[in-house]
Every structure is written in structure tokens, then in C-alpha cells.
C-alpha positions as CSV (number, residue, x, y, z in Angstrom):
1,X,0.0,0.0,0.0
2,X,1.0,3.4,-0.6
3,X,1.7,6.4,1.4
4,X,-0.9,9.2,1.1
5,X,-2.0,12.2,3.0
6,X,-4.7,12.2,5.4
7,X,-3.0,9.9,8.3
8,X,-3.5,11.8,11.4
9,X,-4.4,8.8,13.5
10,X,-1.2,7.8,12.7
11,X,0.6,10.8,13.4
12,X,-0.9,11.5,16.2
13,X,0.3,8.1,17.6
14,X,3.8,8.9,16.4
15,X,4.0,11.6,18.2
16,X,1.8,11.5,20.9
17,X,-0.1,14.5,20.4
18,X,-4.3,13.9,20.8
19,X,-6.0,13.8,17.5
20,X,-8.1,16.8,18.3
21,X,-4.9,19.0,18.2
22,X,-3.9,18.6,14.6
23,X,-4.1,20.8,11.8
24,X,-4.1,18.4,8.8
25,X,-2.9,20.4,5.4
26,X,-1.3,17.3,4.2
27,X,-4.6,16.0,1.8
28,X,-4.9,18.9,-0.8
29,X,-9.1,18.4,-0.1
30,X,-11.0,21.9,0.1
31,X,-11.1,21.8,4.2
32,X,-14.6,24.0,3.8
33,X,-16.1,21.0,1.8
34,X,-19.5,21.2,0.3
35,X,-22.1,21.1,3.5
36,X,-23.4,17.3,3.6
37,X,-26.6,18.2,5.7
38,X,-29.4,14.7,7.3
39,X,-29.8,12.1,4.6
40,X,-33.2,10.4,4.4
41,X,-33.5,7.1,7.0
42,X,-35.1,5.6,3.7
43,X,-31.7,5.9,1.6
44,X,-30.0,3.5,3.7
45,X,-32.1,1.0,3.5
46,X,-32.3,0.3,-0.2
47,X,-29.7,-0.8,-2.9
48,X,-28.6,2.3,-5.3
49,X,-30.7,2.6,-7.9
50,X,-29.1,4.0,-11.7
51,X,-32.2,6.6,-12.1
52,X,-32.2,8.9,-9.4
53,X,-30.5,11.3,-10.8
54,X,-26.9,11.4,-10.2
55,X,-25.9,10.9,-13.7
56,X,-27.9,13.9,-15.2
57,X,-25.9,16.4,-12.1
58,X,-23.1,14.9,-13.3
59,X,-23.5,15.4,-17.0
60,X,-24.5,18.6,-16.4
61,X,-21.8,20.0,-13.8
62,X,-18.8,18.1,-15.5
63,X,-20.7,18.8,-19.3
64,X,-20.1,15.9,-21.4
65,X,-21.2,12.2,-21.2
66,X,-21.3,9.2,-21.8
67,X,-20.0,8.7,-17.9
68,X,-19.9,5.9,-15.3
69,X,-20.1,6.6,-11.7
70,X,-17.2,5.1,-9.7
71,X,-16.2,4.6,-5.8
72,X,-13.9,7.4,-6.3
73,X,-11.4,7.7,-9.2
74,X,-9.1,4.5,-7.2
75,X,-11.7,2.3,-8.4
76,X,-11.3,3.4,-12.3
77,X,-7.1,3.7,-11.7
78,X,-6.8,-0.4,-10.2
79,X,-9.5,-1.8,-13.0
80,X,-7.9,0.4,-16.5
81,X,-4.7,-1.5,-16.8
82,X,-6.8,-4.9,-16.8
83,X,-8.8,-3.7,-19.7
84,X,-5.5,-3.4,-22.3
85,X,-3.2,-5.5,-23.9
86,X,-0.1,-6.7,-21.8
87,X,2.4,-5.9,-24.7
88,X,1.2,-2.2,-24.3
89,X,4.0,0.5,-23.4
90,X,2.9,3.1,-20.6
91,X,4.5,6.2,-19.8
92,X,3.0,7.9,-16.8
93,X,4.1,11.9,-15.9
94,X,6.5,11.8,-12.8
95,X,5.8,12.8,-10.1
96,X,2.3,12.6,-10.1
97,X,-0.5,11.0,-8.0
98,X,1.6,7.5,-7.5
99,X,-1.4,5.1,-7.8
100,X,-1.7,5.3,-11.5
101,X,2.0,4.4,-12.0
102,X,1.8,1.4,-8.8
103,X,-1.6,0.0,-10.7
104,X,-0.2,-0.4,-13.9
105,X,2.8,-2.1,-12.3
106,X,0.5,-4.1,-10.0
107,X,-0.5,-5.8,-13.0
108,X,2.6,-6.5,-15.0
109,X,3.4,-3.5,-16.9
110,X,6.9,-1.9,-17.5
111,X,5.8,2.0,-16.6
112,X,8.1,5.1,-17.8
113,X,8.3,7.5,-15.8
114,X,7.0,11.1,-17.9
115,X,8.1,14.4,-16.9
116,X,5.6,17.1,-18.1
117,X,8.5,18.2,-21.2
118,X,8.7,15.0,-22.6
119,X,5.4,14.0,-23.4
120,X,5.7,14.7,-27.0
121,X,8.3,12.6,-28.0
122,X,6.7,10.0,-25.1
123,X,3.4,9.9,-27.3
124,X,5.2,8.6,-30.4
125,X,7.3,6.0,-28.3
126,X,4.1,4.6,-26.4
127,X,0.9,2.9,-26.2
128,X,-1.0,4.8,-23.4
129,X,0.4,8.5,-21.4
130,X,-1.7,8.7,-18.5
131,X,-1.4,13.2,-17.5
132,X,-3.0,14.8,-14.3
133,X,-4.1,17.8,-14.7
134,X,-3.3,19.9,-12.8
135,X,-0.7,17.7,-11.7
136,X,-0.6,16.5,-8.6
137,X,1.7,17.8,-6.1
138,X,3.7,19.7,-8.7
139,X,0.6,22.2,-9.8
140,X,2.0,21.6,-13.8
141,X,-0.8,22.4,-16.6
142,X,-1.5,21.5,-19.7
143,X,-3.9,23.0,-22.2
144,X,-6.6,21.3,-23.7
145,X,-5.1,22.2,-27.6
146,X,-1.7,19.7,-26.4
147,X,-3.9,17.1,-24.9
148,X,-6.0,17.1,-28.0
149,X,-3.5,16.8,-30.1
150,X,-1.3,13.8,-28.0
151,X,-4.9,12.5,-28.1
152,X,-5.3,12.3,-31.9
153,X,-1.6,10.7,-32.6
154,X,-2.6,7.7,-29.8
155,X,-5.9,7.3,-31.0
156,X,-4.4,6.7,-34.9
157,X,-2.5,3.5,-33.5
158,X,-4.9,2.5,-31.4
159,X,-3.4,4.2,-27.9
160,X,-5.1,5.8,-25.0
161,X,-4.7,8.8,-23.7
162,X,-5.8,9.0,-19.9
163,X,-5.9,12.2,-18.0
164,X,-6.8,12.6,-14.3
165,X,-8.6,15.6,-13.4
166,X,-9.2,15.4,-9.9
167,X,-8.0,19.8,-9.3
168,X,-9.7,20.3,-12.2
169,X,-13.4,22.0,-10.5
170,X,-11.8,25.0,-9.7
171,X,-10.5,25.7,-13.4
172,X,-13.5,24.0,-15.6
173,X,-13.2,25.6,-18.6
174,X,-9.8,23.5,-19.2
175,X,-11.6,20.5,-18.9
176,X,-11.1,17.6,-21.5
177,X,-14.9,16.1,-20.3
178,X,-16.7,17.7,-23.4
179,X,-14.1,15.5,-25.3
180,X,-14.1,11.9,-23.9
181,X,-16.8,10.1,-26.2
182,X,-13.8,10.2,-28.8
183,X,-12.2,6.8,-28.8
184,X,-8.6,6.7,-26.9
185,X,-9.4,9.6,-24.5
186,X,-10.4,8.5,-20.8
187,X,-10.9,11.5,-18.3
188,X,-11.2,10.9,-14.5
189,X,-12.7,13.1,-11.9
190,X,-13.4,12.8,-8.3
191,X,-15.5,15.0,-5.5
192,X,-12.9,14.3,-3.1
193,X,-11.3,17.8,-3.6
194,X,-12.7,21.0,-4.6
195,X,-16.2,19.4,-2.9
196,X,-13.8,18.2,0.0
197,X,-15.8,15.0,0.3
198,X,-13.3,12.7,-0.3
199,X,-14.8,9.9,2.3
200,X,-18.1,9.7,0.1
201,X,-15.9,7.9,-2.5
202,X,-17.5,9.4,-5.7
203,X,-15.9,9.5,-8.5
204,X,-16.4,9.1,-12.5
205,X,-15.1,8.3,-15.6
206,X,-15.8,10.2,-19.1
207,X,-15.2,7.6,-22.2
208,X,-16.2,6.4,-25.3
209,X,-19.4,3.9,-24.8
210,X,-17.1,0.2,-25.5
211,X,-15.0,0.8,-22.9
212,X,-17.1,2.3,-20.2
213,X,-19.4,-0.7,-20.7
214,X,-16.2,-3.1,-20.6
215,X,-15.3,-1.1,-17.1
216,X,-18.6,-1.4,-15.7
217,X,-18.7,-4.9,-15.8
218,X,-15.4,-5.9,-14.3
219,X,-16.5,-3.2,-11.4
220,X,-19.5,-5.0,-10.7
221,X,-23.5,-4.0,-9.5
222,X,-23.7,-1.1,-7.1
223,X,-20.0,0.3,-7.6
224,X,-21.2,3.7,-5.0
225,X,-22.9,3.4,-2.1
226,X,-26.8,4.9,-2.2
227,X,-26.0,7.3,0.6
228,X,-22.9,8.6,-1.8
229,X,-24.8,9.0,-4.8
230,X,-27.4,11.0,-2.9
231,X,-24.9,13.4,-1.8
232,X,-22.8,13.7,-4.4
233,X,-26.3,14.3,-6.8
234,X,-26.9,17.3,-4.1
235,X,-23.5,18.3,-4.3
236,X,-22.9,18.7,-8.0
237,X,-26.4,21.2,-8.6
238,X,-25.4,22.7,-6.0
239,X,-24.3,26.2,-8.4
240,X,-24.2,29.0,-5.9
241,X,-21.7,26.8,-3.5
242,X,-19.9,25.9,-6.6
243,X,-19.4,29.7,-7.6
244,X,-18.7,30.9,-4.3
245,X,-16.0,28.5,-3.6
246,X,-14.2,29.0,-7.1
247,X,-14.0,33.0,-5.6
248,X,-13.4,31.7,-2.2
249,X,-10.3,29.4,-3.2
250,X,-8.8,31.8,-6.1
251,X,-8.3,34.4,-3.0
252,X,-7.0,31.5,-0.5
253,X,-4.6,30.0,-2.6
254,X,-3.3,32.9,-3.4
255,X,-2.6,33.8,0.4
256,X,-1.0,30.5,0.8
257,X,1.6,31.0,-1.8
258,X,2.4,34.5,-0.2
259,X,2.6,32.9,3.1
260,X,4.7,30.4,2.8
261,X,7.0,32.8,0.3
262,X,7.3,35.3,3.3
263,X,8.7,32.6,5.4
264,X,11.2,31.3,3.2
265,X,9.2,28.2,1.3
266,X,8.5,30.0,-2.2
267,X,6.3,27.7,-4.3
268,X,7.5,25.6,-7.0
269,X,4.2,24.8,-8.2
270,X,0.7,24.7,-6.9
271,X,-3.0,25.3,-7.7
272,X,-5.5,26.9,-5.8
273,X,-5.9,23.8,-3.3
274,X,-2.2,23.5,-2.7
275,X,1.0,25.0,-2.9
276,X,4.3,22.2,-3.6
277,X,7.8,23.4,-2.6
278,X,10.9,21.0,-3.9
279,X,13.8,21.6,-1.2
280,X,16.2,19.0,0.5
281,X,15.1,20.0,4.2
282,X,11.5,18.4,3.5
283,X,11.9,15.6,5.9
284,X,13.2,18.3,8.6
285,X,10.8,21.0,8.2
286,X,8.0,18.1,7.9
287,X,9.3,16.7,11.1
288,X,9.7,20.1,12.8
289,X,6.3,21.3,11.7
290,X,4.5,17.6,13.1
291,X,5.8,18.4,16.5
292,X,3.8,21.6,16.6
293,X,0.9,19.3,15.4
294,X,0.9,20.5,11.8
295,X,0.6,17.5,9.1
296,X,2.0,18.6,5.6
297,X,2.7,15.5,2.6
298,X,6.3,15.0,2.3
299,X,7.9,13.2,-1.4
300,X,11.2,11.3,-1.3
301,X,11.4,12.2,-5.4
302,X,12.2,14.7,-5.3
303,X,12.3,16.0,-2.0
304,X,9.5,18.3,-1.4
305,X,6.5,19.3,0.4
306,X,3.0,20.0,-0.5
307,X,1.2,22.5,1.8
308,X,-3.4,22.3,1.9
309,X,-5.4,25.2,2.7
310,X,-5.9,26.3,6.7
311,X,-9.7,26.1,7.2
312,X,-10.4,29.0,9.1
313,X,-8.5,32.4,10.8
314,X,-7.4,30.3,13.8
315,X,-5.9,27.9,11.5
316,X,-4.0,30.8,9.2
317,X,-2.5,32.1,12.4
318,X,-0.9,28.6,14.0
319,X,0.2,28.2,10.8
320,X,1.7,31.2,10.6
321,X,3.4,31.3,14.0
322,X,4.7,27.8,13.0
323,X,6.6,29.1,9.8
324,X,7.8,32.0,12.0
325,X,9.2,29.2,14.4
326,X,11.4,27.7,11.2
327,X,13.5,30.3,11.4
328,X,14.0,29.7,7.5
329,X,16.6,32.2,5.5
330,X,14.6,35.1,3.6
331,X,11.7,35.7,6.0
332,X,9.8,38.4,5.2
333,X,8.6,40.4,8.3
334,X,5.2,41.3,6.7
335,X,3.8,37.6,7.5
336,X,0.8,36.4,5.9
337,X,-1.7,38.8,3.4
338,X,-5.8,38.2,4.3
């Protein structure tokens, strides 16, 4: 298994500090998550039903189709590799959200590693790039004219081109979705982050018909939970929370990347639900800021950190005075902007 973000039970056995006292940026989720509200008594007590309306919210919110509803974009990440030809060649951007690359493995197949300048001479040299966009932690881009055009050269041999847009909400309009019934082109997105419902496990996947159908049946009946789709359904026409947040987190990811510039960690990349720095003191400051009781993600390759939003003022301010304790070189003495 993995290492991910999100471990605070963990941490807070490692260090011994209760698990009320942590401040967890180490997930990239939106910690001001969509509000989840009662669910009707009724809901858990029936198997999920295909017509109740999830799948028109989502064709409407992500805008495109055809689209299957998965438990999370995991499900769709372990069960693609099964569905294409063992003498395929992968290349998969590096680094980037590690399960992609460890599924493909998992089940026998030699994986490149991609880093985002190489993917055009990648696309001739292989079978099926798998992009996210934005990357994850490194905040790299790109624009829907590139994608479209690696698409087209896999597609003409037969190739797949799979991009994962899980910190995609807070950007739309760069979205491949209204693309993904062409054949070769598989786009993945998730409500775990810009929602910040990541324990709902909702997830789906835009495709061409043949292969969503050939996905569907090797995930099985009742792939999300009735309570899940019900949520997420609520969740996704939900348009003034969508709009507010999309202000909301344009002006708070933007304070975070001052922040942690004015106390020495300058952002190599980022997006609005997460700022990444690459430096070789990661496992020290990550260790110095857990003692305080402050969870970040830390990399091994390359070294680096990835920083989630604060929820609140309370949580800006210990985070604050937690920089200001690193004593790092280039401080600025303005501290953070509001």
C-alpha cells in the first residue's frame, strides 16, 4: 500500500499528540467541503438505484457524457490496466499522484516515468500516457489544444490517452470532459477535492461507450454506495456553492503561496488547493512542523512538500506562527496577506 496524505491517527500516535490538536494540510481536499446536511433514514435501506438522478448532475456539472459513476477515481485507476493488452507501453508523468503508475505495475506492466516536457516525444514511443491535470503535487498544466492533439496521434494506433482531473473544478473551462466520447481519451474526476468529500468515494469516468461498458462490468453491480450517490447528486447542482467556492479558493490560494514565500518556502508549483515546494530540508521542516501538530505531505522524489489550505483564521494564524518558528533564510517580516 501506498503512502498518502490524510494519516493523522497515525501521526498522532507517532507523536503523541491527541488527534483533536492537529491541523491536517497534508490531503490537498478543500477543508470547507460542500455542507453534507441529514440524509433520508429511507436511503440506507435500499440498494442504489441507476435513475435517481446522479448521472444527469453529473452530466451537467462536469458537461459531457457518456460517464460511469465510480467509488472514487481508485476504483477506475486499479481496473484500467486490466482492460488493455499486456504488450502495451505506458509512460505515466513523474511525479504525479503515485497510484496510476503502482496499478499499472501491479499488474505487470513496465511504466516510464514522464516528466511534463517530454510527453511529445513520449506519445510517439508509447501505447497509453496517462497526464493529471493539474498535476498532482507539482501544480504543472496542460492545455486542452496539447492534450488534444497527443490524443489524436494515440488514437491513430490505437493508444489511450488517460488524463486525471481530480484539481480540475476550480478551473472548468480547461476540462477535456466535453471530449471523452472520442475513442482513446479517458478523463477521470473525483468529488474528493474542490467538494472536499473525499470519504463519500464518488468519482467518474468520461469515455467512449465500448470501454465504459467493458469497465462497468469488471467493477460490478452497485460500484457507490446509495447514501454517496445521494450526496454527491446534491452536491454537484449545488451552483451557488460551486461559484462561491471558485472565488473563495482563487483568494485563499493565493494567500497561501504569499505565506509560505514570506517565510522562506516560495512555491515551486501549486493550484489553488495546494502549494508544492521542492527543497532538500523536506523531511526536517515536515518533522519540525509535526511536533507543533501540523501534518504537511512530504515526497522522497524529489524532496519536497506539499502544503493544503488552513480552514479558518485560527488555523491561518498557527500556521503562521509555525513558519515563523522555522526560522528559514529570507523571512519576510510582513507575515501572511488576508
Amino acid at each position: 500500500m501506498l503512502e498518502h496524505g490524510g494519516k493523522l491517527i497515525q501521526a498522532a500516535r507517532r507523536y503523541s499528540i491527541p488527534l483533536a490538536a492537529w491541523l491536517d494540510l497534508s490531503t490537498g481536499l478543500n477543508p470547507r467541503g460542500w455542507p453534507v446536511g441529514s440524509i433520508p433514514a429511507a436511503i440506507w435501506a435500499r440498494l442504489p438505484e441507476e435513475d435517481d438522478g446522479l448521472i444527469p448532475a453529473a452530466r451537467n456539472y462536469y458537461g459531457g457524457e457518456p460517464l460511469l459513476a465510480v467509488a472514487g477515481s481508485q476504483a477506475a485507476i486499479q481496473a484500467l490496466p486490466r482492460l488493455r493488452d499486456p504488450s502495451s507501453r505506458i509512460a505515466i508523468l513523474h511525479p504525479a499522484y503515485a497510484e496510476h503508475a503502482h496499478a499499472w505495475r501491479s499488474t505487470g506492466f513496465h511504466v516510464t516515468p514522464l516528466s511534463a516536457a517530454d510527453v511529445d516525444e513520449a506519445v510517439d514511443e508509447h501505447d497509453v500516457i496517462l497526464l493529471v491535470n493539474p498535476n498532482n503535487p507539482t501544480g504543472a498544466r496542460f492545455s486542452t489544444a496539447q492534450c488534444l492533439r497527443w490524443h489524436q496521434q494515440l488514437r491513430q494506433r490505437g493508444g489511450w490517452l488517460i488524463v486525471d482531473e481530480a484539481f480540475m473544478d476550480a478551473t472548468p473551462n480547461n476540462s477535456l470532459v466535453p471530449h471523452a466520447s472520442q475513442a482513446g481519451l479517458i478523463v477521470l474526476r473525483s468529488l474528493g477535492k474542490f467538494f472536499g468529500l473525499a470519504g463519500i468515494r464518488v468519482g467518474f469516468v468520461f469515455a467512449e461507450p465500448t470501454l465504459l461498458s467493458r469497465l462497468a462490468e469488471r467493477l460490478g453491480p452497485w460500484p457507490v454506495s446509495g447514501p454517496s450517490r445521494h450526496i454527491a447528486k446534491r452536491a454537484l447542482q449545488d451552483i451557488v456553492w460551486q461559484t462561491d467556492t471558485r472565488q473563495r479558493l482563487t483568494h485563499q490560494g493565493q494567500r497561501l503561496h504569499c505565506l509560505l514565500s514570506d517565510y522562506g518556502l516560495p512555491a515551486d508549483g501549486g493550484t489553488l488547493l495546494f502549494q508544492w515546494i521542492k527543497t532538500p530540508d523536506a523531511p526536517a521542516i515536515h518533522e519540525r512542523l509535526a511536533r507543533q501538530a501540523i501534518l504537511t505531505r512530504r515526497f522522497e522524489n524529489p524532496a519536497s512538500l506539499r502544503f493544503g489550505l488552513p480552514a479558518d483564521e485560527a488555523q491561518w494564524a498557527r500556521l503562521e506562527q509555525a513558519l515563523v518558528t522555522l526560522n528559514l533564510h529570507g523571512h519576510a517580516a510582513g507575515g501572511a496577506r488576508q
